[in-house]
FIKOLZA-1660 file (N, C-alpha, C; in steps of 0.1 Angstrom, whole numbers, plus 5000, padded with zeros to 4 digits):
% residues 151
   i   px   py   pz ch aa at
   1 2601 3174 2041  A  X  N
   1 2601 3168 2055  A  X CA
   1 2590 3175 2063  A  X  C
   2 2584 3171 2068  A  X  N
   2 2569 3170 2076  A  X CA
   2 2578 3179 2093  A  X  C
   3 2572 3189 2097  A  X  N
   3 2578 3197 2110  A  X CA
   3 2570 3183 2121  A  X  C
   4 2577 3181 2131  A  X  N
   4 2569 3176 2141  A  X CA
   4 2568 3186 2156  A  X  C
   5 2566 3185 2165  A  X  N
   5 2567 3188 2176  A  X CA
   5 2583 3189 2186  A  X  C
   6 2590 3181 2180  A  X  N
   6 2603 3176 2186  A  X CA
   6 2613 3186 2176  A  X  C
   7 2608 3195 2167  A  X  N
   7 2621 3202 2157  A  X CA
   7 2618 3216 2161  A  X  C
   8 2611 3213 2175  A  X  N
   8 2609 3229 2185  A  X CA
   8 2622 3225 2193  A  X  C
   9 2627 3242 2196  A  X  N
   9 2637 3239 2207  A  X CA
   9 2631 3241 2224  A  X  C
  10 2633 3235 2236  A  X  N
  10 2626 3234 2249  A  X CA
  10 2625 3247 2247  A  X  C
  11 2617 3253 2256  A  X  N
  11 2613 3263 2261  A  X CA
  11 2611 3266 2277  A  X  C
  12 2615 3274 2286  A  X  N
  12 2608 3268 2300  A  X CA
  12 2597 3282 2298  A  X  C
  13 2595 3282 2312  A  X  N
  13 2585 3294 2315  A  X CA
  13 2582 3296 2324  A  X  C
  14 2571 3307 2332  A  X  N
  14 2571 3311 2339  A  X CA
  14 2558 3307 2345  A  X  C
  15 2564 3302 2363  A  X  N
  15 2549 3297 2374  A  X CA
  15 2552 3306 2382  A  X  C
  16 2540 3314 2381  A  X  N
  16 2539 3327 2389  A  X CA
  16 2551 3335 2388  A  X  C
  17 2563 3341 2397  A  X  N
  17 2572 3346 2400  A  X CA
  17 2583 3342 2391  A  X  C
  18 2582 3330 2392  A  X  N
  18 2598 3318 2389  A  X CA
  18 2593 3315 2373  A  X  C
  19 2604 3315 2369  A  X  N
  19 2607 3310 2355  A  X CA
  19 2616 3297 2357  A  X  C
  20 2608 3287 2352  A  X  N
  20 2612 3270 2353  A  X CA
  20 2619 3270 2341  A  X  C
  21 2635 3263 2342  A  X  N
  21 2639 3257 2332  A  X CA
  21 2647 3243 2332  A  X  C
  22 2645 3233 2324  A  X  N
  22 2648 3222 2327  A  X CA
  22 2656 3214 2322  A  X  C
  23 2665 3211 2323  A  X  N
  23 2675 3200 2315  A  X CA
  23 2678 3187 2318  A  X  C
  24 2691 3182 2318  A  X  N
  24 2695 3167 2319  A  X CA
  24 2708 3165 2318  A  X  C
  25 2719 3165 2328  A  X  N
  25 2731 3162 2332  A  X CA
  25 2735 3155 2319  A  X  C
  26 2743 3158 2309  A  X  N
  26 2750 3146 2300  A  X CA
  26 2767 3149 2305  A  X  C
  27 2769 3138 2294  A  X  N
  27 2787 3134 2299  A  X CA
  27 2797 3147 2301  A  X  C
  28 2790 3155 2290  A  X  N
  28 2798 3165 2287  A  X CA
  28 2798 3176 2297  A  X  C
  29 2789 3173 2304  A  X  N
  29 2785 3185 2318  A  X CA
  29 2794 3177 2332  A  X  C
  30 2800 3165 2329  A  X  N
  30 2804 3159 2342  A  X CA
  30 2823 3162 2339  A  X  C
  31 2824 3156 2351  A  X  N
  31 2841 3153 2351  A  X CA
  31 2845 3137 2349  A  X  C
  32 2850 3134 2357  A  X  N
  32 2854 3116 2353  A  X CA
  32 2846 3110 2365  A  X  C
  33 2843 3111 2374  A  X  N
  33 2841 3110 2384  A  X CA
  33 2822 3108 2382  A  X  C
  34 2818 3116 2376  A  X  N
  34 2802 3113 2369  A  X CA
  34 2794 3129 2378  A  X  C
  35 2803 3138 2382  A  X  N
  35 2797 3148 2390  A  X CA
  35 2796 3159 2380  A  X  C
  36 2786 3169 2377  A  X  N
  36 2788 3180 2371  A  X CA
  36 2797 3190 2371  A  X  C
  37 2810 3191 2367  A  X  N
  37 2818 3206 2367  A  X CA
  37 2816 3215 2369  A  X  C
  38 2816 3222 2382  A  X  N
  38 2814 3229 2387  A  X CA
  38 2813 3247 2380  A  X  C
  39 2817 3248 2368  A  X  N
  39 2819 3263 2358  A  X CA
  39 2807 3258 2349  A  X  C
  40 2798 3245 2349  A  X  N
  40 2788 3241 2342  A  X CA
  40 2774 3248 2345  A  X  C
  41 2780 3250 2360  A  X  N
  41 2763 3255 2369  A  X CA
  41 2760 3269 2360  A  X  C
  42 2776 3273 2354  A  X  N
  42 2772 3290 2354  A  X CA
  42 2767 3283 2338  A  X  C
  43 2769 3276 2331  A  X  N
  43 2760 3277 2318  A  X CA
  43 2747 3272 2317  A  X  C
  44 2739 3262 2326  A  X  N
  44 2731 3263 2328  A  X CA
  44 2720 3274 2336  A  X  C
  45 2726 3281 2346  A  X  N
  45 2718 3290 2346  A  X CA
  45 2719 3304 2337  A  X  C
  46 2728 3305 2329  A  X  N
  46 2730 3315 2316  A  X CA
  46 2720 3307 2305  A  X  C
  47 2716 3297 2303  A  X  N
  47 2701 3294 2294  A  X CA
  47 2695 3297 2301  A  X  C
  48 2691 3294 2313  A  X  N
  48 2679 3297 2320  A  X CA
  48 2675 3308 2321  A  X  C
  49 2685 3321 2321  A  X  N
  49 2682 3335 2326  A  X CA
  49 2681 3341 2316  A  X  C
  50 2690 3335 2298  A  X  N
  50 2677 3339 2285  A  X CA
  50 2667 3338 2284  A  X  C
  51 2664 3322 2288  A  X  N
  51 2651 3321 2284  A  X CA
  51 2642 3327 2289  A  X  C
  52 2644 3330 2301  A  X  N
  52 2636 3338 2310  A  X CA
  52 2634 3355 2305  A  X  C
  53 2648 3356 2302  A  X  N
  53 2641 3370 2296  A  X CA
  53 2635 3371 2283  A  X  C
  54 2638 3361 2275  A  X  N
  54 2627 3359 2259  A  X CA
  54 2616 3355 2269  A  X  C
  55 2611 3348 2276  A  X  N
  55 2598 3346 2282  A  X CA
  55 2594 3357 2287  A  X  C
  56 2601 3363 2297  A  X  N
  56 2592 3381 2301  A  X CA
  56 2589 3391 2286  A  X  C
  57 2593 3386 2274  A  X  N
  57 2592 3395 2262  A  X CA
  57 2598 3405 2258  A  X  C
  58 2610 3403 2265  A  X  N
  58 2622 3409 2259  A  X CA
  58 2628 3405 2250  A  X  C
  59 2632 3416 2239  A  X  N
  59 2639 3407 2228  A  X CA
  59 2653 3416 2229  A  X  C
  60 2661 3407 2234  A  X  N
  60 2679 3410 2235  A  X CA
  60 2680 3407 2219  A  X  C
  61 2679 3400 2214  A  X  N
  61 2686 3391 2204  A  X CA
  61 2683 3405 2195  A  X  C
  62 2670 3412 2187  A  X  N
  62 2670 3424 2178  A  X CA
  62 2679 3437 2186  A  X  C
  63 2676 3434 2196  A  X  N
  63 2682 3450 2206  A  X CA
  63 2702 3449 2204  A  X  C
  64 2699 3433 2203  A  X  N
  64 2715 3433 2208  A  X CA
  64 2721 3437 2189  A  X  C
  65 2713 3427 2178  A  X  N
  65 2718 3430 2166  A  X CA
  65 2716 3445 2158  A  X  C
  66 2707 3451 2168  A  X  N
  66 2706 3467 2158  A  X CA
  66 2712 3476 2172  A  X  C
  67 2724 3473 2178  A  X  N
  67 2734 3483 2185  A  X CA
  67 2725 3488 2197  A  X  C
  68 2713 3481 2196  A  X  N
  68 2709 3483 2208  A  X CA
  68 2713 3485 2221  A  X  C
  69 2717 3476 2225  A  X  N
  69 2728 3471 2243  A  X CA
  69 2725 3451 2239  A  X  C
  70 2731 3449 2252  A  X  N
  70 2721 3436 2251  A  X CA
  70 2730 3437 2271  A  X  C
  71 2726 3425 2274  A  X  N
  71 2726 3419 2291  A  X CA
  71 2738 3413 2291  A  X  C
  72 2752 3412 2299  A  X  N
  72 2759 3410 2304  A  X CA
  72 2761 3408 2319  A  X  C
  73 2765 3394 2324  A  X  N
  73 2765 3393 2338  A  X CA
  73 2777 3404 2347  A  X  C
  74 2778 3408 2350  A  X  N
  74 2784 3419 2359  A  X CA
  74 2793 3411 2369  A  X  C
  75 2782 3405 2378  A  X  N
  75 2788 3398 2388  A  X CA
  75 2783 3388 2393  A  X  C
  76 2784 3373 2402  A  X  N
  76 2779 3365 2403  A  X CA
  76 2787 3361 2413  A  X  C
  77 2776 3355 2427  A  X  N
  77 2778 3351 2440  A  X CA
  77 2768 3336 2441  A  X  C
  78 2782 3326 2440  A  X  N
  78 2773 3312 2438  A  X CA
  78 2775 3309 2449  A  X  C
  79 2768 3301 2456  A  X  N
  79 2767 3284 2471  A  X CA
  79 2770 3276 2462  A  X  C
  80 2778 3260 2462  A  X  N
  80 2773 3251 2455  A  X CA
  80 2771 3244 2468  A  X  C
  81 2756 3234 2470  A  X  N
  81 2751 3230 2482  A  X CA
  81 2758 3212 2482  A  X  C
  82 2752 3208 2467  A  X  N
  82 2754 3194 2468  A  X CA
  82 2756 3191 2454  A  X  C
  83 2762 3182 2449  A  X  N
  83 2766 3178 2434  A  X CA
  83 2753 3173 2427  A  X  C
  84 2755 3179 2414  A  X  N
  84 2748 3167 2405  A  X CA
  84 2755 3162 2394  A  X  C
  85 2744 3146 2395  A  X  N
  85 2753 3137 2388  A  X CA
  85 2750 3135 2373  A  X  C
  86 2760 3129 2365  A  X  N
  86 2754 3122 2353  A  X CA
  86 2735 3118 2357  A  X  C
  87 2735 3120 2344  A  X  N
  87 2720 3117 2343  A  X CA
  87 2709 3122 2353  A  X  C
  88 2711 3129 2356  A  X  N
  88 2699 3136 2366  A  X CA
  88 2694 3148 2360  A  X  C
  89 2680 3147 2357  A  X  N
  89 2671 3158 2359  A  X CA
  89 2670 3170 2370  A  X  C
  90 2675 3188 2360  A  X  N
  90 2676 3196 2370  A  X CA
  90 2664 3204 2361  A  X  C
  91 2660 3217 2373  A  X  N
  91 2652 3223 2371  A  X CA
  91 2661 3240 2379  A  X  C
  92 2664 3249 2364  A  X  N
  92 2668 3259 2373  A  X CA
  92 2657 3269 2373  A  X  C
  93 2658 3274 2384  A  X  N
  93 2645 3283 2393  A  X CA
  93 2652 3295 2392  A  X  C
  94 2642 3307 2385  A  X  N
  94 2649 3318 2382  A  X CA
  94 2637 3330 2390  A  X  C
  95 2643 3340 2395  A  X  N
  95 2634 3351 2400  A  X CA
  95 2640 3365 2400  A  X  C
  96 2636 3372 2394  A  X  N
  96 2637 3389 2394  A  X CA
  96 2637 3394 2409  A  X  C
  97 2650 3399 2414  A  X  N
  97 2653 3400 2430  A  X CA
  97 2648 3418 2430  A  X  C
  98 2655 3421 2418  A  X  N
  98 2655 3440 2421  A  X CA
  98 2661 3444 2404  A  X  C
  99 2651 3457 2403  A  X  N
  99 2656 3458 2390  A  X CA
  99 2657 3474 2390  A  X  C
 100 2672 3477 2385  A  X  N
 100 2677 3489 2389  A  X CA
 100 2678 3493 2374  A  X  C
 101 2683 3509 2375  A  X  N
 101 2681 3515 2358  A  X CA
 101 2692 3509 2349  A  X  C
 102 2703 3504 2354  A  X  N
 102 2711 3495 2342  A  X CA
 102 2714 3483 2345  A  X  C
 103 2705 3478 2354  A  X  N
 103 2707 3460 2358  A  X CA
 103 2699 3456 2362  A  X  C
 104 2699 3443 2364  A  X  N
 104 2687 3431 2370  A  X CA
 104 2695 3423 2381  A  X  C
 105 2688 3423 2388  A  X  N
 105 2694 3414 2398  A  X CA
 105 2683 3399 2405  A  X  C
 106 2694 3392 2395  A  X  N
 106 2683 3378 2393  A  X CA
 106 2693 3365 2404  A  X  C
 107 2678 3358 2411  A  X  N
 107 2682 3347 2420  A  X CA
 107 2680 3339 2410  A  X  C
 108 2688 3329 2413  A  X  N
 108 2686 3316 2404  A  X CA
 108 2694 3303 2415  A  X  C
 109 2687 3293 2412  A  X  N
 109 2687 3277 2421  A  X CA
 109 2690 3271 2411  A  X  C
 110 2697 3261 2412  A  X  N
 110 2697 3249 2405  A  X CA
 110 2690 3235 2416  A  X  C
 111 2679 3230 2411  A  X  N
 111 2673 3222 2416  A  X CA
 111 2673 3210 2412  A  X  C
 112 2672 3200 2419  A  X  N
 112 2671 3182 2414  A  X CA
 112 2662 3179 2424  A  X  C
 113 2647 3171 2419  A  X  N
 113 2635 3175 2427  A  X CA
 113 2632 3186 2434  A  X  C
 114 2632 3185 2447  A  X  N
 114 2632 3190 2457  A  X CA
 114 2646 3195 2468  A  X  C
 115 2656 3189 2463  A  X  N
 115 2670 3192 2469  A  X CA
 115 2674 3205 2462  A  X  C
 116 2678 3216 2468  A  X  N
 116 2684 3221 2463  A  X CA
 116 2698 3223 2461  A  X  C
 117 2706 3225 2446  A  X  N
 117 2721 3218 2447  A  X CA
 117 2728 3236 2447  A  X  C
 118 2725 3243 2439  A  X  N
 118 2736 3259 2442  A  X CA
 118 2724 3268 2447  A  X  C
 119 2729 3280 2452  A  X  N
 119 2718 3289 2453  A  X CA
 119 2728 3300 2444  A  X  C
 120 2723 3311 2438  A  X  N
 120 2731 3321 2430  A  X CA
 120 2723 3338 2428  A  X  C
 121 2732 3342 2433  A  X  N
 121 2728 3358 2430  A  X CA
 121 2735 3365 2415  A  X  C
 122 2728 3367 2407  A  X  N
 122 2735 3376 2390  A  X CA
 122 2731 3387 2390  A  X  C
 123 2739 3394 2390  A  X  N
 123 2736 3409 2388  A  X CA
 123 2743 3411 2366  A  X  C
 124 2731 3412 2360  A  X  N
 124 2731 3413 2348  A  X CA
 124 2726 3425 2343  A  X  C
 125 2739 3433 2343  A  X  N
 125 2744 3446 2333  A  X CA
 125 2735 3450 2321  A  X  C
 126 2728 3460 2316  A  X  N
 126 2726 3463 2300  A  X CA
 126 2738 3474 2299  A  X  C
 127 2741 3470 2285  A  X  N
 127 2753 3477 2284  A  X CA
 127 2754 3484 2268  A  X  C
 128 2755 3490 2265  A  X  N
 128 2762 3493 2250  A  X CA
 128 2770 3487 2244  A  X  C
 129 2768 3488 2229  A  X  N
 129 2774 3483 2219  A  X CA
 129 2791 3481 2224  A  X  C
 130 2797 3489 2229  A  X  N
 130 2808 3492 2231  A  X CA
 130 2812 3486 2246  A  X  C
 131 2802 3481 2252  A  X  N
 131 2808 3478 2267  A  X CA
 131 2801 3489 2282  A  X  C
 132 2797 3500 2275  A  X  N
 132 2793 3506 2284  A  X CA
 132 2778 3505 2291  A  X  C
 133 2777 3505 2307  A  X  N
 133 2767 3507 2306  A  X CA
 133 2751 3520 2307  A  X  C
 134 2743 3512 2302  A  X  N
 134 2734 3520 2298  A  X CA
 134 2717 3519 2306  A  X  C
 135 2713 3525 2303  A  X  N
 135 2699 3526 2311  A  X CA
 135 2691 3517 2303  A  X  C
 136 2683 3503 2309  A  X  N
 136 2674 3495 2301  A  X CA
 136 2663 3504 2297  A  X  C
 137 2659 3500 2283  A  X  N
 137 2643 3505 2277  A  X CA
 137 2632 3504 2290  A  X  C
 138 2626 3514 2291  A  X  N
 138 2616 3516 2301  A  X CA
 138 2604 3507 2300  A  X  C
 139 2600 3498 2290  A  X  N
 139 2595 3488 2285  A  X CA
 139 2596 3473 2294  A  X  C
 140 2611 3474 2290  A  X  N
 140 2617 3462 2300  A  X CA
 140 2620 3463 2314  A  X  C
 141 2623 3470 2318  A  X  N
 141 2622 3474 2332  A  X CA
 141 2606 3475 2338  A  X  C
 142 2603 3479 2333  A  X  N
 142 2582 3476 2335  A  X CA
 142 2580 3458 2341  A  X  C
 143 2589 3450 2326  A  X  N
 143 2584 3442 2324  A  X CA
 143 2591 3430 2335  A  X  C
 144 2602 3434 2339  A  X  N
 144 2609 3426 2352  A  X CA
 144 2601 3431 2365  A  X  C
 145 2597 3441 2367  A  X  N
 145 2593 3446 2379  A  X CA
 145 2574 3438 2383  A  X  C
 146 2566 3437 2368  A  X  N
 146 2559 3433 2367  A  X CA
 146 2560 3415 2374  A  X  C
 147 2570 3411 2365  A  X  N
 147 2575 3400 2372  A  X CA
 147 2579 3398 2388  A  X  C
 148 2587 3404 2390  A  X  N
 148 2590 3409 2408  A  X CA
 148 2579 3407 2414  A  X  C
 149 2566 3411 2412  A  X  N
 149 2557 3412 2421  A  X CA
 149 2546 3403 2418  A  X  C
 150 2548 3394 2415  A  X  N
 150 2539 3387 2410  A  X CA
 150 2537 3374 2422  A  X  C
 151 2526 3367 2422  A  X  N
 151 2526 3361 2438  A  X CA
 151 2518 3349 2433  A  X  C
% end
């Protein structure tokens, strides 16, 4: 079988500051009603704020399988502004707020066009194998702060 272009998985990335990621409301993200379930916002912006950190060039995924640490959300302070519905194109908007020796503290939007539907603050933990937390590789911390300031 011949690879095409489409047996890639999306990808978003990064315009200036913000790391763009983009999806598409299906059934399974709604209630009966055709609105998005409201405990959905938190899985779409949890792809968003991987991809974003495999986009800044962090690799959780080796760190996390050789006992490295890997990122756990700590805490999370959502707005939900306005619903989204079946079938609508969102775009979550992700940005590096402050990056401390054992966490990141990342904004993230869920957007449809130009409306904005949540606003959200993640404070995402590096932690040890065990649960504990730990001080991020000085590497990665470079590499969010780099992001931080970027205009």
């Amino acid at each position: 079988m011949t690879a095409s272009p489409f047996d890639q998985p999306y990808r978003g990335g990064f315009v200036g500051p913000e790391h763009r990621f983009a999806l598409t409301v299906y059934f399974e993200d709604t209630d009966t009603a055709g609105i998005v379930y409201y405990a959905n916002y938190l899985k779409f912006m949890e792809r968003a704020r991987s991809d974003m950190i495999r986009a800044a060039g962090v690799d959780q995924t080796s760190a996390h399988h050789s006992g490295g640490g890997a990122y756990a959300v700590a805490e999370v302070n959502i707005r939900y502004l306005k619903p989204a519905r079946l079938g609508d194109d969102l775009v979550v908007v992700s940005t590096v707020d402050q990056v401390r020796a054992v966490s990141v503290l990342i904004h993230q939007r869920v957007m449809r066009g130009s409306e904005q539907l949540t606003d959200a603050r993640v404070t995402a933990a590096f932690l040890t194998a065990d649960g504990q937390p730990q001080r991020q590789p000085r590497e990665w911390v470079e590499r969010f702060k780099a992001i931080s300031e970027r205009t």
